[in-house]
C-alpha positions as CSV (number, residue, x, y, z in Angstrom):
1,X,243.5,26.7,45.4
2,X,240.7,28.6,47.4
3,X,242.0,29.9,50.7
4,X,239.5,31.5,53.0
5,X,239.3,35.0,53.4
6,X,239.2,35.0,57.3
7,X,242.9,33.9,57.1
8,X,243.8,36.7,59.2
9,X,242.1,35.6,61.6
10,X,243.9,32.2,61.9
11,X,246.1,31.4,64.8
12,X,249.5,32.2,63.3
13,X,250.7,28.0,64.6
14,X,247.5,26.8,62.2
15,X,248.3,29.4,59.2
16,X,252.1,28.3,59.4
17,X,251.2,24.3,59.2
18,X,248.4,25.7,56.4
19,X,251.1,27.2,53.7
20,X,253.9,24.2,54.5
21,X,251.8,21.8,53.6
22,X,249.8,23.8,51.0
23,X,253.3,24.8,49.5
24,X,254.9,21.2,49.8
25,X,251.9,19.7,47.8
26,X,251.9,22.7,44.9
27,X,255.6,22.6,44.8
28,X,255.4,18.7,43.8
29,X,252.8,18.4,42.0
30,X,254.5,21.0,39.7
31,X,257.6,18.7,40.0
32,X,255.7,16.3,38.7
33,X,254.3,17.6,35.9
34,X,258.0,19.0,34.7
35,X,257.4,22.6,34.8
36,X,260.1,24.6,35.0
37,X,261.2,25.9,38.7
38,X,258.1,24.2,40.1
39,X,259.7,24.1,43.5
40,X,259.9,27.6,43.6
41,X,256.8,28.7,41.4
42,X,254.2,26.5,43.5
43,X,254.9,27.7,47.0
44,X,255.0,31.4,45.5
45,X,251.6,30.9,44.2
46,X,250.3,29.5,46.8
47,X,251.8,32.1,49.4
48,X,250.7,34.7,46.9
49,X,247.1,32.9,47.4
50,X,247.9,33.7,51.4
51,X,248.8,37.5,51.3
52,X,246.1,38.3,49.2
53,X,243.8,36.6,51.8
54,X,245.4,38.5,54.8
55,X,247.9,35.9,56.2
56,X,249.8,37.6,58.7
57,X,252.7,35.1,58.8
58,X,256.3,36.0,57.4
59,X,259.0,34.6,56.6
60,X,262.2,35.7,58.6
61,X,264.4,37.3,56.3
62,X,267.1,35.7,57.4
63,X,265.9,32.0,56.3
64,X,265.7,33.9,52.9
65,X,269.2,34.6,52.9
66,X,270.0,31.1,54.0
67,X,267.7,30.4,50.9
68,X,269.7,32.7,48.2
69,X,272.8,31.2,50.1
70,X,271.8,27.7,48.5
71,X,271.1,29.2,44.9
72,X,274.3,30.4,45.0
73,X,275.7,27.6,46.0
74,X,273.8,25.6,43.5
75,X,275.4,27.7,40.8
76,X,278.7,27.2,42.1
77,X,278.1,23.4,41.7
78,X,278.6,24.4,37.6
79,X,281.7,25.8,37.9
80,X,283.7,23.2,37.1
81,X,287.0,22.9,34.8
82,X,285.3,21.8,31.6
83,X,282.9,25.0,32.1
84,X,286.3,27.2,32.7
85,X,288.3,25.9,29.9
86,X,285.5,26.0,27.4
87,X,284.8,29.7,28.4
88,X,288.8,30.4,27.9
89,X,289.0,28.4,24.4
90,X,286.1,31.2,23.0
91,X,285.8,33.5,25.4
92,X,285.6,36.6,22.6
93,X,282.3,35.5,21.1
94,X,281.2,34.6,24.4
95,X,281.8,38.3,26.3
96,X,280.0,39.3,22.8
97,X,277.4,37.1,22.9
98,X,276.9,38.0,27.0
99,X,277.3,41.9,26.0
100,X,274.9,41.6,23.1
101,X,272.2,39.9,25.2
102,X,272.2,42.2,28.6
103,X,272.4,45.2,26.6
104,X,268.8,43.6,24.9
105,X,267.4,42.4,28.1
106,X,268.0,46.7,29.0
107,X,266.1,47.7,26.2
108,X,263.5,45.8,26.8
109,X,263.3,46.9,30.4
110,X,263.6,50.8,29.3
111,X,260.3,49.7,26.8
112,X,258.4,48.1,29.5
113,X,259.4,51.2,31.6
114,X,258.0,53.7,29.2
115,X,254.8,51.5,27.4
116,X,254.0,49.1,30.2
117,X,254.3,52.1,33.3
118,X,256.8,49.5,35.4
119,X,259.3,51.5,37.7
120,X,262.8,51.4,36.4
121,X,265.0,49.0,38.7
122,X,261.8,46.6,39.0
123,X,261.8,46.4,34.8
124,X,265.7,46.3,34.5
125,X,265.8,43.4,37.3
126,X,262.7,41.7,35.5
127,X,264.2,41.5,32.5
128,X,267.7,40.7,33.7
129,X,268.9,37.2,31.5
130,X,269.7,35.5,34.9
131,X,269.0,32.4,36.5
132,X,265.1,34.0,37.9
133,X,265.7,33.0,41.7
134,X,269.3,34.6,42.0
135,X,267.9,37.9,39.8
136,X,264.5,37.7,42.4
137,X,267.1,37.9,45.1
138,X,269.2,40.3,43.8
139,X,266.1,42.7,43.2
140,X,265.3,41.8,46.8
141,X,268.9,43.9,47.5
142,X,268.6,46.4,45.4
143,X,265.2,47.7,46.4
144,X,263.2,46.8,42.7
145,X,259.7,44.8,43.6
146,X,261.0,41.1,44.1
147,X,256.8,40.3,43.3
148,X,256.7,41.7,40.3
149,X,260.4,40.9,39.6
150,X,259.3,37.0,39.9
151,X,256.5,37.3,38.2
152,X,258.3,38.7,34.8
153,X,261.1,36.2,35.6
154,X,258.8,33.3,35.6
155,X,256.6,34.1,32.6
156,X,259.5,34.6,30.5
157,X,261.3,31.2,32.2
158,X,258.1,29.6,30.7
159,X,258.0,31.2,27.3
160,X,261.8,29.9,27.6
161,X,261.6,26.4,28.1
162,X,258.4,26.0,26.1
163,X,259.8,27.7,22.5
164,X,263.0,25.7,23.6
165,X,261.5,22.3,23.3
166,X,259.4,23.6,20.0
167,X,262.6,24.6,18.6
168,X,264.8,21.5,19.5
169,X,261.6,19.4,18.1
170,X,261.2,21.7,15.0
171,X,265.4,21.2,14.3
172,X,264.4,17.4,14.1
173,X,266.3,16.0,17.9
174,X,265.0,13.7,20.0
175,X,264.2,13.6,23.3
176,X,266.5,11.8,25.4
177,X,263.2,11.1,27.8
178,X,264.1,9.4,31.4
179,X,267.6,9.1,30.2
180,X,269.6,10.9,32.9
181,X,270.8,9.2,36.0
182,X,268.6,10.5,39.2
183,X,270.7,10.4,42.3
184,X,269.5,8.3,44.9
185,X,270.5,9.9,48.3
186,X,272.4,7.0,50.2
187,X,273.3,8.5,53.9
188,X,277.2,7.5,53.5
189,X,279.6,9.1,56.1
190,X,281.3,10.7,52.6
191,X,278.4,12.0,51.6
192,X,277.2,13.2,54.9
193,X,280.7,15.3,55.4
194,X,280.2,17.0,52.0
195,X,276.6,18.0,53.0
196,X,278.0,19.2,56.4
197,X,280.6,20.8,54.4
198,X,278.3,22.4,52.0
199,X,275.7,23.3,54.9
200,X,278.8,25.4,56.5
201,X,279.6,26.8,53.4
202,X,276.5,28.5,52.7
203,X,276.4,29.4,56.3
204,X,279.5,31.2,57.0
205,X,278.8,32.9,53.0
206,X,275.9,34.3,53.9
207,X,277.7,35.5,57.1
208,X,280.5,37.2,55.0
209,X,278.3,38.4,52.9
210,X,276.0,40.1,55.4
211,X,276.9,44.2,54.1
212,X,277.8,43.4,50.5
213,X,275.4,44.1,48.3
214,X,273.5,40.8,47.0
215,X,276.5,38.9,49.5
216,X,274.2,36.3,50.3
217,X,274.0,34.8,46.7
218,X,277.5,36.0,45.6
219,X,279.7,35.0,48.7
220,X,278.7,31.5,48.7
221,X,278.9,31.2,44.4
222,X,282.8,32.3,45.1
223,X,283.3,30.8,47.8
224,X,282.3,27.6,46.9
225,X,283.3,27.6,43.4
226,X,286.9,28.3,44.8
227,X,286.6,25.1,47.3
228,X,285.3,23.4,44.7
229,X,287.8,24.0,41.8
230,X,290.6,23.7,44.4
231,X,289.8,19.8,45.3
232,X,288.6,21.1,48.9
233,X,285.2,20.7,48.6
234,X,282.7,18.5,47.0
235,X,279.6,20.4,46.4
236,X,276.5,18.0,48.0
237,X,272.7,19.9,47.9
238,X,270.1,16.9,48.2
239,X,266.9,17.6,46.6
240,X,265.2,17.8,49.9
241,X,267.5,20.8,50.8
242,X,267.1,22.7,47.0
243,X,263.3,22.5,47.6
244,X,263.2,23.8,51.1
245,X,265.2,26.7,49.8
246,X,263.4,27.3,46.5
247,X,260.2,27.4,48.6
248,X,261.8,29.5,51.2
249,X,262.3,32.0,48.8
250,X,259.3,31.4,46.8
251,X,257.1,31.8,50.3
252,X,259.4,35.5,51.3
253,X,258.4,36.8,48.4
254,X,254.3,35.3,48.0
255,X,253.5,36.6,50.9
256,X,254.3,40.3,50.2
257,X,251.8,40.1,48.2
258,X,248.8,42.2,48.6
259,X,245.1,42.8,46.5
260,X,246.3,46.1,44.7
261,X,249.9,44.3,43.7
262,X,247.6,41.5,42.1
263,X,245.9,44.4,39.8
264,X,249.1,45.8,39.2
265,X,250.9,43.1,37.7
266,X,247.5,41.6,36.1
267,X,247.1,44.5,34.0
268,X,250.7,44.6,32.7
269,X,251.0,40.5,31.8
270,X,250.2,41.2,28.0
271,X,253.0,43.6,28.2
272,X,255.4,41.4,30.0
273,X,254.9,38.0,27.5
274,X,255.5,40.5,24.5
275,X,258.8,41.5,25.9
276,X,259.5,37.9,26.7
277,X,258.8,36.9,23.2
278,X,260.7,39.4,21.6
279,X,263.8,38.7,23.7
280,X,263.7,35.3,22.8
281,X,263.7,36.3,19.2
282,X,266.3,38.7,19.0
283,X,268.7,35.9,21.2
284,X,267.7,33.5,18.5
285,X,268.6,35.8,15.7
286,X,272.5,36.3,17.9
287,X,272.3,32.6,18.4
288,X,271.8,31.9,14.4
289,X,275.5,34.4,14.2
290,X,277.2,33.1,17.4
291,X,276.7,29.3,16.0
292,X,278.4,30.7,12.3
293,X,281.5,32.1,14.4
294,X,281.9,29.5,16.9
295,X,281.1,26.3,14.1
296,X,278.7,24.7,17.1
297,X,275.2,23.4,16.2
298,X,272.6,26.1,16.6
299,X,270.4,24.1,18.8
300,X,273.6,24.5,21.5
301,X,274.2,27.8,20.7
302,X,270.7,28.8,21.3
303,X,270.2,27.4,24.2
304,X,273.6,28.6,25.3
305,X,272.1,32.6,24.5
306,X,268.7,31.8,25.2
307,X,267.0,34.4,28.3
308,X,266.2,31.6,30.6
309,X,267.6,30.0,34.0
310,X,271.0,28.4,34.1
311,X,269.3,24.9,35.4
312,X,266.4,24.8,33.0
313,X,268.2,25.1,30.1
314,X,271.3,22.3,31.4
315,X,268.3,20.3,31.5
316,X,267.1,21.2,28.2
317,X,270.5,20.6,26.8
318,X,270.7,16.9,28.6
319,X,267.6,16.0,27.4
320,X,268.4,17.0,23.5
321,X,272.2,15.7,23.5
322,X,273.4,19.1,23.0
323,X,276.9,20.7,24.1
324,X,276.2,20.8,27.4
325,X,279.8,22.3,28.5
326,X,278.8,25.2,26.2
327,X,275.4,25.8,27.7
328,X,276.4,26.0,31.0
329,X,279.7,27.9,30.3
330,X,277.8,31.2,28.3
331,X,275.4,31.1,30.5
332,X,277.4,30.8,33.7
333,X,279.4,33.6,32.6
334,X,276.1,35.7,31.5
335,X,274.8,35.3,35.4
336,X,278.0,36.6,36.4
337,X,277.9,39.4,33.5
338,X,274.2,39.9,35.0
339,X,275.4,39.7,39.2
340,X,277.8,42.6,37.8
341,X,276.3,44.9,36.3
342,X,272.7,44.4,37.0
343,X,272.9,47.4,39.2
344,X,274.4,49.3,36.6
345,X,271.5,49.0,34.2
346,X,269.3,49.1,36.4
347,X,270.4,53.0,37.0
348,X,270.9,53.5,33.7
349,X,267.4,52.4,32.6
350,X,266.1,54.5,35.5
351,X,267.8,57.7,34.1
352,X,266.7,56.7,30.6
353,X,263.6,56.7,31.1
354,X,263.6,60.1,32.8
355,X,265.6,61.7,29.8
């Protein structure tokens, strides 16, 4: 998509109505298509496409807290008994298998740091195993580039969810194609109190979390995974609402970007798809372990350890009749391991790389 490079001089009204309707349209047609985190990864490309140009528009940082306020809340949504119980039942080989796989993520970032010239905090949060919105967000906390944090998130999401299906092909399982039930949004006075609910929820969490570090994703996560688990509250995000945040967030971050941030990360793509690629490997090679100790299948377990967002390997695991409970439980509790001590090895990396 070509956008003029007079943008700057567009009345801010007309460059506003421009990138909603230019984000809407990339956002679904890369809904369409299936790729992963299209609601978020086609309004970032196309408010990248507006910076460059000179848009002077900017999204109010608070809507992007409102935004990370909904990822959160979208995690909490997984936090469910099943997920609880299964982490309990194995929860040894899963604080291994979470351990094993931030401590690679780390050395990956301290390689890109030191071959690929990418600041410290920017590489550690790039390479954070994460769901890739809540570790864009965090980085947005923390200080790291959230540009050039969602741009190493992304490519590696791809890489991800591309080897994933190769993989699931390769072990011989079929697609379970159109199989899963899409929820039809039927404007019920039950359903409309849980969206009020949930609406307030997010609201007064990103509230609370207002001078915690990364509070607007992690308040709402506990708080509503603690409503939720309790019987209190029945977690309700309508597509309609998860893609106005996705492309809230996807839109904060776009439009930071600038002509020189282009070069930057252009020259250092090779270097971020070989670190994707090998840390999919060496989680496949913990996988091909982890499946021997827990006696799961090694499609779960892999997909359960693999790098990539919380959402797009559920789907994944849907799709390819895997253990589903597993999946969500390791890597539930590797966001958490990641929300924890991202900060941590994100100094330590910076120090490392120093030494």
């Amino acid at each position: 998509m070509t956008v003029p490079p007079t943008l700057r001089h567009w009345p801010p009204l007309l460059q506003w109505l421009a990138l909603f309707c230019a984000a809407a349209l990339a956002g679904s047609i890369l809904k369409y298509f299936e790729i992963p985190a299209g609601q978020f990864v086609g309004p970032m490309l196309v408010a990248i496409g507006f910076g460059v140009a000179g848009a002077s528009i900017r999204i109010h940082r608070h809507a992007f807290r409102l935004g990370q306020g909904c990822v959160g809340l979208l995690v909490a949504h997984s936090m469910t008994m099943a997920v609880i119980m299964a982490v309990v039942q194995s929860w040894p080989v899963m604080l291994f298998a979470t351990l094993l796989t931030v401590i690679l993520s780390a050395a990956v970032g301290l390689g890109l740091v030191r071959y690929a010239g990418i600041p410290g905090s920017t590489a550690a949060w790039g390479t954070a195993p994460g769901a890739a919105s809540a570790m864009v967000a965090m980085a947005e906390d923390y200080g790291a580039d959230s540009r050039v944090v969602a741009t190493m998130q992304y490519v590696r999401v791809v890489c991800v969810v591309m080897i994933g299906a190769l993989v699931s092909r390769w072990l011989g399982v079929e697609s379970s194609g159109s199989d899963s039930h899409s929820a039809q949004w039927l404007w019920q006075s039950e359903q409309l109190i849980s969206l009020g609910l949930s609406l307030v929820t997010i609201v007064v969490g990103v509230a609370l979390g207002s001078r915690v570090p990364a509070g607007a994703l992690l308040v709402p996560l506990l708080l509503g995974g603690g409503l939720q688990l309790s019987g209190m509250l029945q977690i309700t995000l309508p597509g309609w609402l998860l893609a106005v945040a996705y492309g809230t967030i996807g839109c904060y971050i776009g439009l930071r970007f600038d002509r020189p941030t282009i070069a930057y990360v252009w020259k250092r793509l090779p270097a971020m798809i070989v670190a994707s690629m090998f840390l999919i490997a060496m989680c496949a090679l913990s996988a091909w372990l982890i499946a021997h100790l827990l006696n799961k299948d090694f499609l779960s377990v892999y997909l359960a350890t693999s790098p990539g967002g919380l959402d797009s390997m559920a789907i994944i695991a849907i799709d390819t009749h895997s253990d589903v409970g597993l999946v969500l439980a390791m890597q539930t509790l590797r966001l958490f391991g990641v929300i924890f001590t991202g900060a941590f090895f994100a100094r330590l990396i910076i120090r490392l790389s120093k030494a």
